[in-house]
C-alpha positions in Angstrom: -81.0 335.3 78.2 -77.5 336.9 79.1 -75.1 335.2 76.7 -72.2 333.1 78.3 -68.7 332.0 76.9 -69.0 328.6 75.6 -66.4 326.2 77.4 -67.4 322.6 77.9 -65.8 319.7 78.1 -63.5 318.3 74.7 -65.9 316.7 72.7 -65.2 314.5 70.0 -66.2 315.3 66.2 -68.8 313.0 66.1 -70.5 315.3 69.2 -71.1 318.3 66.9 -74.7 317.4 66.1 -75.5 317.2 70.0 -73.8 320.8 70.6 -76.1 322.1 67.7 -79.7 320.1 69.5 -78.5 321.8 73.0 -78.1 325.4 71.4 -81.5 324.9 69.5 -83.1 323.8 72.8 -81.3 326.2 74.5 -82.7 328.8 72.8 -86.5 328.0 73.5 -85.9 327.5 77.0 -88.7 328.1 79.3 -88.6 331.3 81.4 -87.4 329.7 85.0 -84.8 327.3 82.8 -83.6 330.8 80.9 -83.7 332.6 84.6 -81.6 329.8 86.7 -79.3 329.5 83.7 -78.6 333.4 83.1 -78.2 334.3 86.6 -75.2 332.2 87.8 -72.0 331.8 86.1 -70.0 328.8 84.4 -66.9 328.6 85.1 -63.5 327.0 83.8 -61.3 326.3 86.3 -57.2 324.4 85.7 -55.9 323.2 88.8 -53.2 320.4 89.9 -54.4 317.0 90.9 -54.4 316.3 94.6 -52.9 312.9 95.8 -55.8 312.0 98.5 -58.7 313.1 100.4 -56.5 314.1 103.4 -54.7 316.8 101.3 -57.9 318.2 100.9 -58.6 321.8 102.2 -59.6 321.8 105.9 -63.4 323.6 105.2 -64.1 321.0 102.1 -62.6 318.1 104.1 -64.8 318.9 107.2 -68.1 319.5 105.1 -67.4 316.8 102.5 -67.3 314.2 105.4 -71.2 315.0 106.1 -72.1 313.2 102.7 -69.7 310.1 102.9 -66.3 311.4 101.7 -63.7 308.7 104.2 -60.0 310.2 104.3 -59.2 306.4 104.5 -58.9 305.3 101.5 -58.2 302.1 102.1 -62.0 301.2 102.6 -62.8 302.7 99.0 -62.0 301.2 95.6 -61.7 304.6 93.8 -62.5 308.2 94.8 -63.5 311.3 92.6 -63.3 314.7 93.7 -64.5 318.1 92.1 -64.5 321.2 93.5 -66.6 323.6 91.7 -65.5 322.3 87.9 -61.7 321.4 88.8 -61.5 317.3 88.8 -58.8 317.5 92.2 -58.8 313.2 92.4 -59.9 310.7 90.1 -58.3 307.4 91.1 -58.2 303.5 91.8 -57.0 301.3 94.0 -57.9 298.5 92.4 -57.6 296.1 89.0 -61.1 295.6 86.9 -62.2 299.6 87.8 -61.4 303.0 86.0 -62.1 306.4 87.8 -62.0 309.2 85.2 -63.1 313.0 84.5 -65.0 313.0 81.6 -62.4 315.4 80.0 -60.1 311.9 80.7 -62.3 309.8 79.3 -63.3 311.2 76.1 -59.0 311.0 75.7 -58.8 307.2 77.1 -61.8 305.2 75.8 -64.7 305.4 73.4 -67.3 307.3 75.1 -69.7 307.5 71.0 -72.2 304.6 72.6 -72.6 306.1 76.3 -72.5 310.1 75.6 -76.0 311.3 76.1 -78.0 307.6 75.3 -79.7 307.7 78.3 -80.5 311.5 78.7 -80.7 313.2 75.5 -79.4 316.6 74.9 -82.1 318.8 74.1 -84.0 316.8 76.9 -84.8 320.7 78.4 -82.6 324.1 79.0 -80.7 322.1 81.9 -79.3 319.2 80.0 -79.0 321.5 77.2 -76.6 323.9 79.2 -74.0 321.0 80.8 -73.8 320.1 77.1 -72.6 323.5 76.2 -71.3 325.7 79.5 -70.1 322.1 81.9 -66.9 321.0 83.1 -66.2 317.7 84.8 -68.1 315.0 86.2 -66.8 312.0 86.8 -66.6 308.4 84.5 -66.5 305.0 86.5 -66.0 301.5 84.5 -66.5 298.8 86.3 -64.8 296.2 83.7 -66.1 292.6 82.5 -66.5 289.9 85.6 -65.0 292.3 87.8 -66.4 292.4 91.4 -65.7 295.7 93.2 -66.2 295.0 97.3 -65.5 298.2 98.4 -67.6 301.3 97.4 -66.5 303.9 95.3 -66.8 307.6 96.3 -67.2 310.3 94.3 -67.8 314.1 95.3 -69.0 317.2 93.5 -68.4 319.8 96.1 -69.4 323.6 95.0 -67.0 326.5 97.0 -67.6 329.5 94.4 -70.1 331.7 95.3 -73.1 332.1 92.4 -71.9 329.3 90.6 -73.6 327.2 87.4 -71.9 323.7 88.4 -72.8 321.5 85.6 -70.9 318.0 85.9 -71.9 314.9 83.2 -71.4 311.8 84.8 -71.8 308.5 83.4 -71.7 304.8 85.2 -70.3 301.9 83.0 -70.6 298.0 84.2 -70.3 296.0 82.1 -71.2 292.1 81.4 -71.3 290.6 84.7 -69.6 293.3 86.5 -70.5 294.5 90.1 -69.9 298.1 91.7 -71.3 300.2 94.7 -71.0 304.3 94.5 -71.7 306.4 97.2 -71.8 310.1 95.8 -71.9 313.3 98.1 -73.3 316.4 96.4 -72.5 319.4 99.5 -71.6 323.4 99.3 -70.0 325.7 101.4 -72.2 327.4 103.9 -74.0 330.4 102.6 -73.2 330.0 98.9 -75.3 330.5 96.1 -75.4 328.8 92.6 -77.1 326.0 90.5 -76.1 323.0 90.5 -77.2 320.6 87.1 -75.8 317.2 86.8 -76.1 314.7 84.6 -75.8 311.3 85.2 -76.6 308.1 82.6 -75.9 304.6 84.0 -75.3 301.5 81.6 -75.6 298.4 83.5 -74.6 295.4 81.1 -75.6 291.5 80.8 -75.7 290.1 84.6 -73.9 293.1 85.9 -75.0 295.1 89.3 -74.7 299.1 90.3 -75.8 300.1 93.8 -75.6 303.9 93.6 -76.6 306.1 97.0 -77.0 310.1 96.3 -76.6 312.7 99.2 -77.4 315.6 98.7 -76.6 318.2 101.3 -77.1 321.8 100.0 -77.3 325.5 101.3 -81.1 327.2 101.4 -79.4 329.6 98.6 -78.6 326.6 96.1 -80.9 325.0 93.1 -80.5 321.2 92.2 -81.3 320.0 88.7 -80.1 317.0 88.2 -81.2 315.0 85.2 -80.5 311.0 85.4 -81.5 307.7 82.6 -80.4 304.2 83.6 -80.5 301.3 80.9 -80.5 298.1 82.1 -80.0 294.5 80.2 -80.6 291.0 80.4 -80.3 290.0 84.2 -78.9 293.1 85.7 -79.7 294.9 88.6 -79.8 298.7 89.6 -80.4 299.9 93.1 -80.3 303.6 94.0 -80.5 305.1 96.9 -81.1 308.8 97.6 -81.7 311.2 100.6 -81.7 314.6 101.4 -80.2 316.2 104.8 -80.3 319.7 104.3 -82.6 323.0 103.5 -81.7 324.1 100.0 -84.1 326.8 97.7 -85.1 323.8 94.6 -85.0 320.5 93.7 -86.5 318.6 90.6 -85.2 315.9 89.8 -86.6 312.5 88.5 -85.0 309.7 87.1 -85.9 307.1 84.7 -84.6 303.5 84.7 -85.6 301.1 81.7 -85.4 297.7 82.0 -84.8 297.0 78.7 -83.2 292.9 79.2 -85.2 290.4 80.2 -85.1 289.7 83.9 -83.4 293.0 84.5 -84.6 294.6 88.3 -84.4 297.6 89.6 -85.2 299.2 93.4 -84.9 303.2 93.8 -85.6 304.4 97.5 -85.5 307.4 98.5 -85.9 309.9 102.1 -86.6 313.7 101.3 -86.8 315.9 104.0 -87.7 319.6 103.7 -86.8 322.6 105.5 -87.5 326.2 105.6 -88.9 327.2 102.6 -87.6 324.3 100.2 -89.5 323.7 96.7 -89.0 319.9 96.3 -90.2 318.0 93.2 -88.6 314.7 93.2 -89.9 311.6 91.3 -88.6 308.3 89.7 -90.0 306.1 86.7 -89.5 302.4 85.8 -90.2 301.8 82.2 -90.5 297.9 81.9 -89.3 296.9 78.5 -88.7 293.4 78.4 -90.8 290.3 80.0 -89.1 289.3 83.7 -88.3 292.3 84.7 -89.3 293.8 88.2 -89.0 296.9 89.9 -90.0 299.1 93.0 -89.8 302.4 94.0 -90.2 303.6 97.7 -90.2 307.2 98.4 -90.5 308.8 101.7 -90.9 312.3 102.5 -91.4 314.6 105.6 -92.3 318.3 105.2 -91.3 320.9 108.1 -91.9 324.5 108.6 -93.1 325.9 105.4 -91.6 323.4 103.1 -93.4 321.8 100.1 -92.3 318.1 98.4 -93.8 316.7 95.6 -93.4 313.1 95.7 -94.3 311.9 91.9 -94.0 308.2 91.3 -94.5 306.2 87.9 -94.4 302.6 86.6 -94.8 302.0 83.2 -95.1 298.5 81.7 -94.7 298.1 77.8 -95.2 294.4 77.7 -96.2 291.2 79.3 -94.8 289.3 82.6 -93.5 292.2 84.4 -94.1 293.1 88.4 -93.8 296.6 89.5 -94.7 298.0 92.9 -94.6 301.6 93.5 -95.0 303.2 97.3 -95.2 306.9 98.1 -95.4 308.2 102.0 -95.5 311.6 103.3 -95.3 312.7 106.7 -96.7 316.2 107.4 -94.7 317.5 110.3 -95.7 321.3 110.2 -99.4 322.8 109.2 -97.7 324.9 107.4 -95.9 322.8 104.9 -97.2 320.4 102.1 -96.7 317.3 101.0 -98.0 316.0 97.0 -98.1 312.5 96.6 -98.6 312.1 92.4 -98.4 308.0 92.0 -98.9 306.4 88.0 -99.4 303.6 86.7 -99.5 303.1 83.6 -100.5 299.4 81.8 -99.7 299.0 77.9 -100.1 295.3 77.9 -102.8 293.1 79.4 -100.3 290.3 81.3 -98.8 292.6 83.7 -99.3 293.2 87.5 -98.6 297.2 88.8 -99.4 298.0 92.5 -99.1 301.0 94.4 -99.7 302.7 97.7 -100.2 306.1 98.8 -100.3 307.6 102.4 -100.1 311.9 103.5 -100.3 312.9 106.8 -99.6 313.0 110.3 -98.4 310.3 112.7 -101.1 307.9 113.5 -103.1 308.7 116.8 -103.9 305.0 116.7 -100.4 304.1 116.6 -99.5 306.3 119.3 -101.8 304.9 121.8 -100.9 301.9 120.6 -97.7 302.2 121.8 -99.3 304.3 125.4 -101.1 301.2 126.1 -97.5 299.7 126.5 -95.9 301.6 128.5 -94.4 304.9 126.1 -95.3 308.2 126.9 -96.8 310.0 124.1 -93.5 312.0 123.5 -91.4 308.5 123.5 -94.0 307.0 121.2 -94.2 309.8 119.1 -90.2 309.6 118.8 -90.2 306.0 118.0 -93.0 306.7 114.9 -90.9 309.2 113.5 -87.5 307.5 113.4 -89.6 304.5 112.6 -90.8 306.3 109.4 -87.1 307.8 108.7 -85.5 304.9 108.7 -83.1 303.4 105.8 -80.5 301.1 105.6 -78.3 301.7 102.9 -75.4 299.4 102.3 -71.6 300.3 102.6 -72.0 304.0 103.9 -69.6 305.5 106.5 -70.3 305.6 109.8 -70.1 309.7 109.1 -72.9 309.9 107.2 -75.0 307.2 109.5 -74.6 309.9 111.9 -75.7 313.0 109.7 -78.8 310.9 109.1 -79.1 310.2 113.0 -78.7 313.9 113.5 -81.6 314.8 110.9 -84.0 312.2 112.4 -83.0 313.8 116.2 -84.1 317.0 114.9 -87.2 316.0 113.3 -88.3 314.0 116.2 -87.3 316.8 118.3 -89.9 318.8 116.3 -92.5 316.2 117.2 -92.8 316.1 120.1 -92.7 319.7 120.6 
């Protein structure tokens, strides 16, 4: 593997034992992590804080606004802004919430209980190389009691061409605490690069994070993002994610453990693929405590010579737990593919896992269903597929209700020929 300059984030002395796991995993890195990592390059940029969103160049402004960025900042409680690995905003509007770089955090509170608990370090090559080469990523507290009504926003925008973006982000609410975060991930057009973020989410006693990820990237760009949620006693975690846009890979799969008793959790997500997208995207639940519940819904529609895998997995470690799993994939284009992998997995006997699995084309059945009252086929087909696509997703701007419109135009477009 081409050797790079080391510059990561300050770490604290206590972090020298996870720099030495992420070179020794580094170094046995399997030949595509060794590949994506060598061939694009980590950089360190130093630039001066902007004041707002609207001070924002014109080109990030305009493509940023596709994934939720608002230039009013009055309808956000805190916004976060990178560009490539330069941390431009990190702000707050209001008391009981803390918007940080993680270069400001590890100066302003003690990050030793947080820093790579929920991933771990030598997890693969990926996490081992935002351990070692990253820069930025964002730190959000949402303090005791506090109830945060408007969302937060956070962006991680990559404008460099053939860049390794590696960003560790980590999600703090604590006892009874109560925080939305919409987070755009977007690129120029026609850029290359990686892009490898980490994200670990602590959600306290009683406390509740609603987290929605876009994702709209450039058929030149890789995604690797690597994401663990721990969740106690009575709190809830709800995620969101969706995909707009043709990009070259995606893997991703995030695990949230319940680990408190009554703790629930809900992941949806809506992956389409374009053009010749490799998508392998996948969630886990790991039920660790009695009480808990959980769901995962994942929809996926394959065009043109696209493949998804849609991987899903519940796993209950003891008694009294209720997890439901649904996996549905819409084949739009003989050409493309669509995997649906569902798991369940039982490790004690009182426990009650479900789950559902559906690949294929629109139903003929449905179609003349909706013939026999009055559609054509074109307007039924139309109404299937948006049908299918949609998602409701709380607190996002009306910006990125359109994108989503836009996408589900275009794939119904495609339906109907």
């Amino acid at each position: 593997m081409r050797r790079v300059h080391e510059e990561g984030a300050l770490r604290a002395d206590w972090s020298a034992d996870l720099r030495q796991k992420a070179k020794d995993r580094l170094s046995r890195a399997s030949p595509e992590e060794a590949e994506l990592i060598s061939k694009f390059v980590p950089i360190r940029q130093v630039g001066e804080k902007v004041d707002n969103v609207s001070s924002l160049p014109n080109d990030v402004r305009q493509t940023s606004e596709a994934v939720g960025v608002v230039e009013d900042e009055n309808t956000r409680s805190g916004t976060y802004f990178q560009i490539d690995t330069n941390a431009l905003i990190r702000k707050t509007r209001v008391e009981g919430l803390e918007v940080m770089s993680l270069e400001d955090a590890f100066e302003r509170i003690d990050l030793k209980p947080y820093y790579w608990k929920a991933v771990a370090v030598d997890k693969d090559g990926f996490t081992s190389a935002v351990e070692l080469y990253g820069k930025g990523g964002y730190v959000i507290v949402a303090k005791k009691g506090a109830n945060i009504e408007l969302p937060v926003q956070a962006c991680l925008f990559m404008r460099t061409n053939d860049l390794l973006q590696a960003p560790h982000n980590i999600i703090i609410a604590e006892e009874g605490a109560s925080v939305n975060i919409i987070t755009g991930c977007t690129a120029m057009p026609e850029k290359a690069g990686i892009h490898v973020g980490i994200s670990e989410f602590y959600v306290k006693k009683g406390a509740k994070v609603t987290f929605t990820m876009v994702h709209s990237w450039t058929n030149e760009i890789h995604v690797r993002p690597r994401t663990g949620v721990m969740v106690e006693e009575g709190g809830t975690f709800i995620s969101h994610y969706v995909n707009l846009n043709p990009l070259s890979s995606l893997q991703m799969y995030p695990i949230v453990r319940l680990n408190g008793r009554d703790a629930k959790t809900s992941i949806s997500s809506l992956i389409v693929g374009f053009g010749k997208s490799k998508m392998d995207v996948g969630s886990e639940i790991v039920f660790n405590a009695p009480g808990t519940r959980g769901e995962i819904i994942s929809k996926s529609v394959s065009t043109q010579e696209s493949a998804i895998y849609a991987r899903g997995r519940l796993t209950a470690n003891t008694d009294d737990i209720r997890g439901h799993l649904e996996c549905r994939g819409l084949i739009m284009d003989p050409r493309s593919k669509v995997y649906a992998i569902p798991e369940l997995i039982g490790n004690a006997m009182n426990v009650e896992l479900t789950h559902e699995a559906s690949v294929g084309k629109l139903s003929e059945d449905q179609i003349y269903y909706l013939m026999s009252k009055g559609f054509s086929n074109d307007e039924a087909t139309s109404i299937l597929v948006r049908g299918f696509m949609e998602t409701k997703i709380e607190g996002i701007p009306p910006s990125l209700e359109s994108m989503i419109e836009s996408v589900t135009d275009m794939v119904a477009k495609k339906a109907v020929g």
